[in-house]
FIRO-99743 format. One record per residue: x, y, z of N, C-alpha, C, O in turn. Coordinates in nm, 2 decimals, padded with zeros to 4 digits. Layout:
R n_east n_north   n_up ca_east ca_north  ca_up c_east c_north   c_up o_east o_north   o_up
R      X       Y      Z       X        Y      Z      X       Y      Z      X       Y      Z
...
//
This chain:
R n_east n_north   n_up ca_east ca_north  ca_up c_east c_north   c_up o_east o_north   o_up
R -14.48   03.32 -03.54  -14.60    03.38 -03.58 -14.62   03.51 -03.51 -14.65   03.61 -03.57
R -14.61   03.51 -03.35  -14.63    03.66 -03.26 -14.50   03.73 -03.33 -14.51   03.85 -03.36
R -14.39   03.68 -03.36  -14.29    03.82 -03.43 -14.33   03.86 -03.57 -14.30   03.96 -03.62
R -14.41   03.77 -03.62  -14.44    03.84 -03.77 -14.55   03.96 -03.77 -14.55   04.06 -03.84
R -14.67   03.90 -03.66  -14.77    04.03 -03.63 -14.72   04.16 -03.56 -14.74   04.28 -03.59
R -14.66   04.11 -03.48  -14.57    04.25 -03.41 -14.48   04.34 -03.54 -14.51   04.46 -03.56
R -14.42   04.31 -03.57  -14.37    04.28 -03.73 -14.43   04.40 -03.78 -14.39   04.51 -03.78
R -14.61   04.33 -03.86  -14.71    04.39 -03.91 -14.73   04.48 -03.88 -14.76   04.57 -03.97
R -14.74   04.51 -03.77  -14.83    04.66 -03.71 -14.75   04.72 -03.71 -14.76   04.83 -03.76
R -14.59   04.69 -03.64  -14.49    04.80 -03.66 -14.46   04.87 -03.79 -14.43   04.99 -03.79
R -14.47   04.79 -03.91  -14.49    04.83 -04.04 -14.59   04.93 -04.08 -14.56   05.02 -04.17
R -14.70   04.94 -04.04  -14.84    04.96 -04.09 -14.84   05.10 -03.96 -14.92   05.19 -03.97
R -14.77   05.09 -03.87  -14.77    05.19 -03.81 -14.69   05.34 -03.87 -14.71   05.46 -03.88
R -14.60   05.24 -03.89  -14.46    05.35 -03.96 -14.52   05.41 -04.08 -14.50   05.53 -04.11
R -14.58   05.36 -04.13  -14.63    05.36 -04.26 -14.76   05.50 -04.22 -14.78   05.60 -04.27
R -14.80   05.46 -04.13  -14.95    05.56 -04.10 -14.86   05.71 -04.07 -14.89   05.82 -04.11
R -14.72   05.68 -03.98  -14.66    05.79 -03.91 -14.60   05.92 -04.08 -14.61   06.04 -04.11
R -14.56   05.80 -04.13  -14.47    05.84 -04.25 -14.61   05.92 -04.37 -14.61   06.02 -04.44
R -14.68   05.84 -04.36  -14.82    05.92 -04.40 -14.86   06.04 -04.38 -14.88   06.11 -04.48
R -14.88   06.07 -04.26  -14.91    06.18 -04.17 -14.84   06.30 -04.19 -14.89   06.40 -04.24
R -14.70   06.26 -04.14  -14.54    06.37 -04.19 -14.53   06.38 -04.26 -14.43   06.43 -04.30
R -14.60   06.34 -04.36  -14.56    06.41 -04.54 -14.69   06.50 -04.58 -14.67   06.59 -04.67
R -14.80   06.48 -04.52  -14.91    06.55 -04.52 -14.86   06.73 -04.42 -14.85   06.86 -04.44
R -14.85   06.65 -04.34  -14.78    06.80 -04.28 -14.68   06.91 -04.29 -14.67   07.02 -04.24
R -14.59   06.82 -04.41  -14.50    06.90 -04.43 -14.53   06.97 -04.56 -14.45   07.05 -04.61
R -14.63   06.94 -04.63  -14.63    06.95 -04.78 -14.63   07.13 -04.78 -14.63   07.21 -04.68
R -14.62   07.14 -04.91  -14.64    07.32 -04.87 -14.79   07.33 -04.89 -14.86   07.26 -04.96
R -14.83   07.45 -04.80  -15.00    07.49 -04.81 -15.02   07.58 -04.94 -14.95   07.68 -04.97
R -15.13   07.54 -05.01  -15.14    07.65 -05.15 -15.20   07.76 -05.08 -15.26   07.78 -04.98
R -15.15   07.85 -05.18  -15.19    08.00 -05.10 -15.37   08.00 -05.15 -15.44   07.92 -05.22
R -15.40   08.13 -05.06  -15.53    08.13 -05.08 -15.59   08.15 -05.20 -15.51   08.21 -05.27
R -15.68   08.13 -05.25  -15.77    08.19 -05.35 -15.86   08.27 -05.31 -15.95   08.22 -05.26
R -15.88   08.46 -05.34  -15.99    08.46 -05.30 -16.05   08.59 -05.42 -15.98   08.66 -05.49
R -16.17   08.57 -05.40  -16.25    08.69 -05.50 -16.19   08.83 -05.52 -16.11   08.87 -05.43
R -16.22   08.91 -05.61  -16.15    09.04 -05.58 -16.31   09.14 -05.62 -16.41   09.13 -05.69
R -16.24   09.21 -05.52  -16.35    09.30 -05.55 -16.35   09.47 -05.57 -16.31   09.54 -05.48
R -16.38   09.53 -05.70  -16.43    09.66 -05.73 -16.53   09.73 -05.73 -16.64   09.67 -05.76
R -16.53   09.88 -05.70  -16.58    09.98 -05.68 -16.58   10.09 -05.72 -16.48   10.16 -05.71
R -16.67   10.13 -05.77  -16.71    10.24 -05.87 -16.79   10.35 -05.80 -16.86   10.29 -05.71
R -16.80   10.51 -05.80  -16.89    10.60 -05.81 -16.94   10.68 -05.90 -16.85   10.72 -05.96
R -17.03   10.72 -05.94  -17.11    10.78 -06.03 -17.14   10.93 -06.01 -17.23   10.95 -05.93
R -17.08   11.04 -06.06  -17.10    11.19 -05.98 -17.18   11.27 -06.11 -17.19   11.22 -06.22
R -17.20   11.36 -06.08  -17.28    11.43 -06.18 -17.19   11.59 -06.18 -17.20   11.67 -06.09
R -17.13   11.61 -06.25  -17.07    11.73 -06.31 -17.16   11.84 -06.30 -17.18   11.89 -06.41
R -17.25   11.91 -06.15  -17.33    11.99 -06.15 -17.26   12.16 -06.21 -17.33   12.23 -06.27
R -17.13   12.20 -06.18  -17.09    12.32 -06.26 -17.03   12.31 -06.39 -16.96   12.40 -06.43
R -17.06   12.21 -06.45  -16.99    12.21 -06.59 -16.88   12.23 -06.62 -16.84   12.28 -06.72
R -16.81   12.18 -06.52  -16.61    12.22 -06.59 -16.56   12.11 -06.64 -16.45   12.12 -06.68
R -16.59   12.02 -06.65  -16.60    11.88 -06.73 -16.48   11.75 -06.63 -16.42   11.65 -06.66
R -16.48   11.85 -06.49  -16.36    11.76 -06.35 -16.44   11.75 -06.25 -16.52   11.82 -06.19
R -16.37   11.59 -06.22  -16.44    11.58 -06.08 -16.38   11.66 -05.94 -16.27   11.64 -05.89
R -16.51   11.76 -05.90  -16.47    11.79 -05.74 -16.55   11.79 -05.69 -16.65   11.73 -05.74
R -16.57   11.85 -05.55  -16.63    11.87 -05.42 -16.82   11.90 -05.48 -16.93   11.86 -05.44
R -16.79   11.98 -05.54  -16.93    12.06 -05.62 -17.06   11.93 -05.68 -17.18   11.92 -05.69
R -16.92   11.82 -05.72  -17.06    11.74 -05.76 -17.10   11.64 -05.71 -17.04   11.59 -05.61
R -17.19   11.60 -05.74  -17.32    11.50 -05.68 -17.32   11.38 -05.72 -17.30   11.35 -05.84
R -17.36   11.26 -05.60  -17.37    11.14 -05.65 -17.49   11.12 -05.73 -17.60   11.18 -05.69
R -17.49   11.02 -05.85  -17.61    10.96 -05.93 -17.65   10.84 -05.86 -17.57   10.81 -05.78
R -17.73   10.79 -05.86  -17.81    10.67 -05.80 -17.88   10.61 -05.91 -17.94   10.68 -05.99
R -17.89   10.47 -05.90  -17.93    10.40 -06.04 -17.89   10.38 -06.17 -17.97   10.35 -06.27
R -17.70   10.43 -06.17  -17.61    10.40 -06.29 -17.56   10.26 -06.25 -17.53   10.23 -06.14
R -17.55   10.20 -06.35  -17.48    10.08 -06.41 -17.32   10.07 -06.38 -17.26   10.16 -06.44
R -17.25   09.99 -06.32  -17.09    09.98 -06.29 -17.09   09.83 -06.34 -17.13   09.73 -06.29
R -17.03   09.84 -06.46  -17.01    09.68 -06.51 -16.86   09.68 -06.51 -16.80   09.78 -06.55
R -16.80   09.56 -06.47  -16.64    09.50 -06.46 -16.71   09.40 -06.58 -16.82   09.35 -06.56
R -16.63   09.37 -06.71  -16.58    09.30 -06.84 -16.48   09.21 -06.80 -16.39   09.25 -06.72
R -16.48   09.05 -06.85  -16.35    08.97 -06.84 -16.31   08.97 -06.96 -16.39   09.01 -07.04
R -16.16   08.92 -07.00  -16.11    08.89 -07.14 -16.25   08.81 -07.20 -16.33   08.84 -07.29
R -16.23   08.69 -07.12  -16.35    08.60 -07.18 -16.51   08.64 -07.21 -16.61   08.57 -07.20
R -16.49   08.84 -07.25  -16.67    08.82 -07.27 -16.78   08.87 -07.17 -16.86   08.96 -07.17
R -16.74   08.74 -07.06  -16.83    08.81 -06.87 -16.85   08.92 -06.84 -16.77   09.02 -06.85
R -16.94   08.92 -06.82  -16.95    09.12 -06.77 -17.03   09.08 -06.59 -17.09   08.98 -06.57
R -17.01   09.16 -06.51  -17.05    09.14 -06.36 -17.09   09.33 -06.37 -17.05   09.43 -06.43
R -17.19   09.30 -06.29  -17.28    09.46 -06.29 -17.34   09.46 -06.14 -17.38   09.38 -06.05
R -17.34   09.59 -06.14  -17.39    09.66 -05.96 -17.48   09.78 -06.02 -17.44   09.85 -06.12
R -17.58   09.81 -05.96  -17.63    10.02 -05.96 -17.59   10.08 -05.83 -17.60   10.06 -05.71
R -17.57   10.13 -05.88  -17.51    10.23 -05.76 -17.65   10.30 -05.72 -17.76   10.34 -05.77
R -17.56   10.31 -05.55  -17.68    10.34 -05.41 -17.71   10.48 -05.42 -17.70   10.54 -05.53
R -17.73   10.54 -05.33  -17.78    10.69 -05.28 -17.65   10.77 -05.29 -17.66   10.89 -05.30
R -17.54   10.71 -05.30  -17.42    10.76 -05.25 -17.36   10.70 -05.36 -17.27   10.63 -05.33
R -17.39   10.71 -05.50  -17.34    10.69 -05.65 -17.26   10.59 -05.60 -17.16   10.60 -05.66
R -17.26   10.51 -05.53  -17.15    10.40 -05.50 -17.22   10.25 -05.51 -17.30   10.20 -05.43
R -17.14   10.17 -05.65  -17.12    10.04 -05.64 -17.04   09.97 -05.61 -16.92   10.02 -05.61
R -17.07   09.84 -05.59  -16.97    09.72 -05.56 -16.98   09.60 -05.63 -17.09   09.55 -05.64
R -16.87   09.54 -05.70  -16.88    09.46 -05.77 -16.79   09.30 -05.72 -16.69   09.32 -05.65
R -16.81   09.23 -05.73  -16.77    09.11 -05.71 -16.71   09.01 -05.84 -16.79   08.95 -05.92
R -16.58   08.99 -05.85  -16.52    08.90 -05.91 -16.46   08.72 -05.92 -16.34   08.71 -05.90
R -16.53   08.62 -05.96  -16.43    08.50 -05.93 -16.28   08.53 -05.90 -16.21   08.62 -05.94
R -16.25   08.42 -05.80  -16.13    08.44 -05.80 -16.00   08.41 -05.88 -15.88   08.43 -05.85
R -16.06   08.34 -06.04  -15.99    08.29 -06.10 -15.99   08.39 -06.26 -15.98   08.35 -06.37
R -16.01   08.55 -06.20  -16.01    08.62 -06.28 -15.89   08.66 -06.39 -15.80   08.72 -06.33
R -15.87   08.65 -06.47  -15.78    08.68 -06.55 -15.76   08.83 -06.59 -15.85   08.89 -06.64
R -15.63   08.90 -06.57  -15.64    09.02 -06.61 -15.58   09.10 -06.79 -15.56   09.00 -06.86
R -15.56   09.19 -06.85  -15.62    09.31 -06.77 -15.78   09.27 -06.80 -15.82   09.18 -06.88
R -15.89   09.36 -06.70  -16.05    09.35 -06.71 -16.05   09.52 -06.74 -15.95   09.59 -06.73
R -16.17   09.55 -06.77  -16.24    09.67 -06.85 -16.38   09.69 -06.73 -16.45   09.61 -06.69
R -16.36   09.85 -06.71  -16.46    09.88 -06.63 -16.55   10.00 -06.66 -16.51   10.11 -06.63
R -16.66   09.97 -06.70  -16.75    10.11 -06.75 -16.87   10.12 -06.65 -16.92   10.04 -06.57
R -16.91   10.25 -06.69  -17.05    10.32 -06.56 -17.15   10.34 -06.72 -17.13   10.40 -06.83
R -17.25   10.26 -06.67  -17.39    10.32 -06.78 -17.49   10.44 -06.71 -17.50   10.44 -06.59
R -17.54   10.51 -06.76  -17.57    10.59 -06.68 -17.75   10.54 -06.64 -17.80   10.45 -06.70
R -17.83   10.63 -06.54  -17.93    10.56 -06.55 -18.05   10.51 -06.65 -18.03   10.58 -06.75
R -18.11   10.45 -06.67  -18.23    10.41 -06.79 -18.30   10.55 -06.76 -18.32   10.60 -06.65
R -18.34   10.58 -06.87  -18.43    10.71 -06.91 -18.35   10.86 -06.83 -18.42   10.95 -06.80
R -18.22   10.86 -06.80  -18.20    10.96 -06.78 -18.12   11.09 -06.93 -18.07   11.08 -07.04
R -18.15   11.16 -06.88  -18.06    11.24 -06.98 -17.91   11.28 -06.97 -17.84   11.37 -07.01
R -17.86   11.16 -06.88  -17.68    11.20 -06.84 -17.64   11.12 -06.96 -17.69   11.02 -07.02
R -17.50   11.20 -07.00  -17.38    11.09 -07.07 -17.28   11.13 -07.02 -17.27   11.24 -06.96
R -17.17   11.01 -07.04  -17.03    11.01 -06.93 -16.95   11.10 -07.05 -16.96   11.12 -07.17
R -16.86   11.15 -06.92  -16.80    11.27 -06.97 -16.67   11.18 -06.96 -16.62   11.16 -07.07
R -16.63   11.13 -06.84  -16.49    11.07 -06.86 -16.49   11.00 -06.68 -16.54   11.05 -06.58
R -16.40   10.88 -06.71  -16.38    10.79 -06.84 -16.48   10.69 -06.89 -16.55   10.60 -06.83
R -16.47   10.73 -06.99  -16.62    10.61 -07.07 -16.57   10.45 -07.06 -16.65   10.36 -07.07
R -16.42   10.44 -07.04  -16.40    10.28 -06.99 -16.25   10.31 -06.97 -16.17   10.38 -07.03
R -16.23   10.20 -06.84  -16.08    10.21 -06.80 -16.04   10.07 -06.75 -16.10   09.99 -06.68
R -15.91   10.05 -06.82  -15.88    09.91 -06.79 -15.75   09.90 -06.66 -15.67   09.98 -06.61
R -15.78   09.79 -06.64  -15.77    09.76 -06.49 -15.64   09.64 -06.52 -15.68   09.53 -06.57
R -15.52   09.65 -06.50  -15.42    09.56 -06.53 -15.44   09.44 -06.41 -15.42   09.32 -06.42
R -15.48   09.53 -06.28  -15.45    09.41 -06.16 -15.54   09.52 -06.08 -15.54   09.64 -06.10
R -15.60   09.47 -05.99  -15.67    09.52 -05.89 -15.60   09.63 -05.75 -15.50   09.61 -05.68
R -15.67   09.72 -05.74  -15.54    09.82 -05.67 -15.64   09.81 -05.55 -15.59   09.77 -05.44
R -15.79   09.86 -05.55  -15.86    09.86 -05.39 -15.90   10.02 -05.42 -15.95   10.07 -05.32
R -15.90   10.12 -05.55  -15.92    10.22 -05.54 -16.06   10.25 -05.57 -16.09   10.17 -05.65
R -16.16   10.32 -05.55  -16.30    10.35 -05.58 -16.28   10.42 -05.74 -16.22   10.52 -05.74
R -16.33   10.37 -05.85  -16.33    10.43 -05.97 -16.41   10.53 -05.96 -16.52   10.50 -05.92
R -16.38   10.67 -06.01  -16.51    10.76 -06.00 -16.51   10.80 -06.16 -16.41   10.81 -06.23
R -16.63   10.81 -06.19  -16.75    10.82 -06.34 -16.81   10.98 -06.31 -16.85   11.02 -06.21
R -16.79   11.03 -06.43  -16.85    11.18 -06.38 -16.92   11.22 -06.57 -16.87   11.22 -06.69
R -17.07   11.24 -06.51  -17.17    11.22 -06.62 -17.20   11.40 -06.60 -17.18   11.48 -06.50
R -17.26   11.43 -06.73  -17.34    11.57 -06.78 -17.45   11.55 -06.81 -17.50   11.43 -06.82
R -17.52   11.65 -06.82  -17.66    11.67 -06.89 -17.67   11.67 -07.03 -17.56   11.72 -07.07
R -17.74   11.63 -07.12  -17.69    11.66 -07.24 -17.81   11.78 -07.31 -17.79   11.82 -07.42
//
Protein backbone atom coordinates (compact mmCIF):
# COMPACT_ATOMS: atom_id res chain seq x y z
CA UNK A 1 0.00 0.00 0.00
CA UNK A 2 3.11 2.69 1.02
CA UNK A 3 4.62 1.69 -2.63
CA UNK A 4 1.42 2.35 -4.40
CA UNK A 5 1.10 6.06 -2.76
CA UNK A 6 4.67 6.78 -3.34
CA UNK A 7 3.77 5.44 -6.75
CA UNK A 8 0.88 8.14 -6.88
CA UNK A 9 2.52 11.26 -6.16
CA UNK A 10 5.50 10.27 -8.22
CA UNK A 11 2.96 10.02 -11.05
CA UNK A 12 1.00 13.21 -10.29
CA UNK A 13 4.18 14.88 -9.83
CA UNK A 14 5.67 14.08 -13.24
CA UNK A 15 2.60 14.87 -14.53
CA UNK A 16 2.49 18.51 -12.85
CA UNK A 17 6.47 18.78 -14.11
CA UNK A 18 5.46 17.60 -17.68
CA UNK A 19 2.56 20.20 -17.42
CA UNK A 20 4.63 22.98 -16.62
CA UNK A 21 7.46 22.19 -19.61
CA UNK A 22 4.98 22.19 -22.15
CA UNK A 23 3.53 25.48 -20.94
CA UNK A 24 6.95 26.94 -21.15
CA UNK A 25 8.04 25.80 -24.13
CA UNK A 26 4.99 26.57 -26.16
CA UNK A 27 5.75 29.41 -28.67
CA UNK A 28 4.56 33.01 -27.34
CA UNK A 29 1.97 34.73 -29.79
CA UNK A 30 3.26 37.81 -30.93
CA UNK A 31 1.90 40.97 -29.75
CA UNK A 32 -1.19 42.59 -30.78
CA UNK A 33 -1.24 46.10 -30.72
CA UNK A 34 -3.33 49.26 -32.00
CA UNK A 35 -1.93 51.28 -34.83
CA UNK A 36 -1.97 54.59 -34.82
CA UNK A 37 -2.43 57.65 -37.53
CA UNK A 38 -1.67 61.08 -38.02
CA UNK A 39 -2.82 63.77 -40.02
CA UNK A 40 -2.12 67.71 -40.53
CA UNK A 41 -4.32 70.21 -41.92
CA UNK A 42 -2.37 73.39 -43.65
CA UNK A 43 -3.99 76.17 -45.40
CA UNK A 44 -2.46 76.99 -48.83
CA UNK A 45 -1.90 80.86 -47.73
CA UNK A 46 0.00 81.77 -51.33
CA UNK A 47 -2.10 79.95 -53.68
CA UNK A 48 0.26 77.72 -55.54
CA UNK A 49 -1.95 74.81 -54.90
CA UNK A 50 1.61 72.85 -52.81
CA UNK A 51 2.35 72.25 -49.58
CA UNK A 52 5.39 74.44 -48.14
CA UNK A 53 6.91 76.48 -45.46
CA UNK A 54 4.42 79.52 -46.32
CA UNK A 55 1.48 77.72 -45.08
CA UNK A 56 -0.47 77.57 -41.99
CA UNK A 57 -1.88 75.07 -39.72
CA UNK A 58 -6.01 74.83 -39.54
CA UNK A 59 -7.40 73.99 -36.20
CA UNK A 60 -10.82 72.29 -35.94
CA UNK A 61 -10.68 70.02 -39.29
CA UNK A 62 -11.91 66.62 -39.22
CA UNK A 63 -9.04 63.58 -39.82
CA UNK A 64 -11.26 60.46 -40.28
CA UNK A 65 -9.34 56.90 -40.88
CA UNK A 66 -12.36 54.47 -42.84
CA UNK A 67 -12.24 50.51 -42.38
CA UNK A 68 -13.16 48.04 -45.25
CA UNK A 69 -16.01 47.24 -42.94
CA UNK A 70 -17.74 50.81 -43.03
CA UNK A 71 -15.99 52.18 -39.30
CA UNK A 72 -14.82 55.44 -39.60
CA UNK A 73 -12.50 56.65 -36.30
CA UNK A 74 -12.21 60.65 -36.28
CA UNK A 75 -9.81 63.29 -34.43
CA UNK A 76 -9.91 67.56 -34.95
CA UNK A 77 -6.99 68.71 -35.18
CA UNK A 78 -5.17 71.07 -32.50
CA UNK A 79 -3.52 74.55 -32.76
CA UNK A 80 -0.86 72.91 -34.72
CA UNK A 81 -3.47 71.38 -37.60
CA UNK A 82 -2.33 68.09 -36.08
CA UNK A 83 -4.50 65.02 -35.33
CA UNK A 84 -4.22 61.62 -33.90
CA UNK A 85 -6.11 58.83 -34.59
CA UNK A 86 -6.35 55.55 -32.94
CA UNK A 87 -7.03 52.11 -34.57
CA UNK A 88 -8.18 48.40 -33.14
CA UNK A 89 -5.67 46.26 -33.45
CA UNK A 90 -7.42 43.85 -35.54
CA UNK A 91 -7.62 46.36 -38.32
CA UNK A 92 -7.86 45.00 -41.69
CA UNK A 93 -6.12 46.81 -44.53
CA UNK A 94 -6.04 48.74 -47.18
CA UNK A 95 -8.07 51.76 -44.74
CA UNK A 96 -9.03 55.22 -46.46
CA UNK A 97 -8.01 58.51 -44.83
CA UNK A 98 -9.71 61.96 -45.44
CA UNK A 99 -9.49 65.65 -43.62
CA UNK A 100 -13.03 67.48 -43.43
CA UNK A 101 -12.37 70.86 -43.24
CA UNK A 102 -13.77 72.93 -40.38
CA UNK A 103 -17.86 73.36 -39.87
CA UNK A 104 -18.82 76.74 -41.19
CA UNK A 105 -15.56 77.48 -42.63
CA UNK A 106 -15.03 78.53 -46.18
CA UNK A 107 -11.92 76.08 -46.87
CA UNK A 108 -12.11 73.10 -49.46
CA UNK A 109 -9.27 70.46 -49.74
CA UNK A 110 -7.14 70.98 -52.53
CA UNK A 111 -5.27 67.64 -52.30
CA UNK A 112 -5.53 64.85 -51.29
CA UNK A 113 -9.24 64.63 -50.83
CA UNK A 114 -8.64 60.83 -49.65
CA UNK A 115 -5.61 58.52 -49.55
CA UNK A 116 -5.44 54.97 -49.08
CA UNK A 117 -3.26 53.42 -46.69
CA UNK A 118 -2.17 49.69 -47.69
CA UNK A 119 -0.38 49.16 -44.25
CA UNK A 120 0.64 51.68 -41.74
CA UNK A 121 4.05 53.47 -42.31
CA UNK A 122 4.22 56.10 -38.95
CA UNK A 123 4.17 59.04 -41.54
CA UNK A 124 2.11 62.37 -40.62
CA UNK A 125 -0.48 62.72 -43.61
CA UNK A 126 -0.62 66.36 -44.56
CA UNK A 127 -4.20 67.98 -46.13
CA UNK A 128 -3.67 71.36 -47.65
CA UNK A 129 -7.17 73.31 -47.93
CA UNK A 130 -8.01 76.90 -49.96
CA UNK A 131 -10.35 79.49 -49.71
CA UNK A 132 -13.01 79.29 -51.94
Amino acid sequence: MKKSIVLMIWFVALAALTACGTAVSAATPAAITDTFFSAQALLDVNGNGQIDEEDTPIAGATFIVALPSGAEFGAQTDESGKAFVTIPASVEYPVTARMEAPKDSALNIIEPSTITLKEPKGETIQFLFGKQ
